[in-house]
C-alpha distance (Angstrom), angle and dihedral (degrees) to the residues before:
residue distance angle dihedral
X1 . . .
X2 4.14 . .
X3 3.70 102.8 .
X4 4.09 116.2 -121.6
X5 3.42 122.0 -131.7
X6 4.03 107.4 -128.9
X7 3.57 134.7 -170.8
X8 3.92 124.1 -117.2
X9 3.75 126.4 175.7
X10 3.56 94.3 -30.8
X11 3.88 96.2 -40.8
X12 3.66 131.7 102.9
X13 3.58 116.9 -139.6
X14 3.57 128.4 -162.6
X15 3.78 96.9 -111.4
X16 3.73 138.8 -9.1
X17 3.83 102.2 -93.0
X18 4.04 86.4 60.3
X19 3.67 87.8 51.1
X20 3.97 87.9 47.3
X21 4.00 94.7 46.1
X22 3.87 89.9 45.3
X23 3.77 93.9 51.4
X24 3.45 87.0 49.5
X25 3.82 85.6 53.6
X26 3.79 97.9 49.9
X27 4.25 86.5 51.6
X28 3.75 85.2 56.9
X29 3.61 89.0 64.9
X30 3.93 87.5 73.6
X31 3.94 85.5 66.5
X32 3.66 101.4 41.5
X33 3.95 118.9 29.7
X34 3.52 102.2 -156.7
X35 3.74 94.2 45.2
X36 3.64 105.3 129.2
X37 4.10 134.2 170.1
X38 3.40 136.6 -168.7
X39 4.13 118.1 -161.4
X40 3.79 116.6 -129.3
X41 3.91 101.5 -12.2
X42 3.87 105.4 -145.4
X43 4.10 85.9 -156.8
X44 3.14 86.5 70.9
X45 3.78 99.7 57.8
X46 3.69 121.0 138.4
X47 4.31 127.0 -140.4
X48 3.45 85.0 -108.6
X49 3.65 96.6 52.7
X50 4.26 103.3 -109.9
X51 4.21 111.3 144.1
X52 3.68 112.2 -165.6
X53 3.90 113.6 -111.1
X54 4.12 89.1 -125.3
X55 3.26 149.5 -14.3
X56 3.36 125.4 -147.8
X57 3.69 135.1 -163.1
X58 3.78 152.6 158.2
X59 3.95 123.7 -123.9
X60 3.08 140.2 25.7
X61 3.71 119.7 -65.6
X62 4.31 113.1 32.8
X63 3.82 93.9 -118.6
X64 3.42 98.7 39.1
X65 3.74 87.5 51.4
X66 4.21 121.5 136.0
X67 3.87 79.1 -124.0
X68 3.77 139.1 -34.8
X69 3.79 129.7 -136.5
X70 4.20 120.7 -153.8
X71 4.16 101.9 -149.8
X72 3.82 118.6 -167.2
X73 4.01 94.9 -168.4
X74 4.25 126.9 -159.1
X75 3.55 130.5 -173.8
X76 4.02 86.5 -137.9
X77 4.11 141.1 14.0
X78 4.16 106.7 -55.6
X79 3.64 112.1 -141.7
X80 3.51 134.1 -111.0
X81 3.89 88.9 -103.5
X82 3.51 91.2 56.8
X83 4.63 97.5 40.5
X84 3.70 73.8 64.2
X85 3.38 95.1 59.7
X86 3.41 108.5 42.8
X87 4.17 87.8 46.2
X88 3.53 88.7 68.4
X89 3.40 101.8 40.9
X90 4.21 83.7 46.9
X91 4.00 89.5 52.1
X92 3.89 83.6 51.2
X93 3.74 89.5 58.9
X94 3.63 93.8 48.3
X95 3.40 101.7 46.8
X96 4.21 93.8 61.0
X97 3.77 108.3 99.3
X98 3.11 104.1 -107.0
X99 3.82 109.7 42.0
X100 3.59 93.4 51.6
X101 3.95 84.3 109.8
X102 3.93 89.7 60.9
X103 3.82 97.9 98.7
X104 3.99 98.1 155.1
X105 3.77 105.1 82.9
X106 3.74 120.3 155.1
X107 3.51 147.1 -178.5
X108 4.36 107.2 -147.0
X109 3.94 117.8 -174.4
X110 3.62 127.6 172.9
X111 3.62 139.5 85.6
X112 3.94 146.3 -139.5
X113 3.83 96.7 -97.0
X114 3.73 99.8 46.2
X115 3.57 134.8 59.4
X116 4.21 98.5 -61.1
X117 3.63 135.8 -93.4
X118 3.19 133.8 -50.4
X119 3.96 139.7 -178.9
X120 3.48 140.8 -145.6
X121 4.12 121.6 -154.8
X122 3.71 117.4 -137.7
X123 3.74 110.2 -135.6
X124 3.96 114.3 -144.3
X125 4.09 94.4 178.9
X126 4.26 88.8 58.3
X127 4.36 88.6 29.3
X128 4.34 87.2 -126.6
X129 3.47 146.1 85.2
X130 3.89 113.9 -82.8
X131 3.77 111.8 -108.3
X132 3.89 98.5 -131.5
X133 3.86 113.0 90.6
X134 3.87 104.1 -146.5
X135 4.17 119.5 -161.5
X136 3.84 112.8 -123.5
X137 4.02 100.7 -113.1
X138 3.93 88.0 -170.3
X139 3.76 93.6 62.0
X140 3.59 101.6 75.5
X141 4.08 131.8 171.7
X142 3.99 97.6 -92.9
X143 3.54 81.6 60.2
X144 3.79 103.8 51.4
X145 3.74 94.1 34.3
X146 4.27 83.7 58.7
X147 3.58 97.4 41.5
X148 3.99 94.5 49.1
X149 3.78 90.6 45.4
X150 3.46 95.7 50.6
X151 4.22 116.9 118.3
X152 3.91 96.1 -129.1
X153 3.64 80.9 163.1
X154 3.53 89.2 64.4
X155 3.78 101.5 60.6
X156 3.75 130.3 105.4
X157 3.50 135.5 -172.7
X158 3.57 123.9 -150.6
């Protein structure tokens, strides 16, 4: 299935799950005041051209942050082929001077009709993706249920 681009709070995102994830995202900022996310963050860009999905942070300024987590998001399970890929473009990240600090990176797939979210921690001491699949606890059903019910068809941007 072709992904649809799809408007969210001003922003157009590359297809409807990213729309869905980052509403979920913004409602998370009821729990957590300083929460704050940025969509595709070009500084991040790798040689080979690979933007992160999100980053997410708390506080005010991004490198001043209490900590900052690099998400590569799915709709479904990547394969193997493609963990390999986004390791390498993740060691790229870290290896810049002055992200080194950035030691949350993850890989999140799931989506709001299927069985929930899920995450997968990239390792930097073993260089790959740890083999446990964890379930996001902070992504709960209020959430979902609001982001799938959501009119994105509905916004406008002036």
């Amino acid at each position: 299935m072709e992904a649809i681009p799809t408007l969210f709070q001003g922003r157009v995102f590359k297809s409807k799950s990213e729309a869905m994830f980052a509403n979920i995202l913004e409602q998370m900022k009821g729990y957590r005041n300083y929460l704050r996310w940025v969509y595709e963050p070009k500084i991040f860009k790798t040689t080979y051209g690979y933007i992160p999905d999100f980053i997410i942070y708390e506080g005010d300024e991004l490198f001043l942050a209490d900590w900052i987590y690099i998400v590569e998001y799915k709709p479904s399970i990547p394969t193997y082929q493609y963990l390999n890929y986004l390791s390498s473009q993740f060691e790229e990240i870290k290896r810049k001077d002055c992200y080194e600090f950035i030691d949350h990176f993850y890989l999140i797939f799931g989506n709001c009709y299927d069985i929930g979210f899920f995450r997968i921690v990239y390792d930097f001491e073993k260089h790959k993706f740890s083999e446990q699949i964890e379930p996001i606890p902070w992504i709960t059903d209020v959430m979902i249920n609001r982001a799938k019910t959501h009119r994105y068809d509905l916004e406008q941007t002036f």
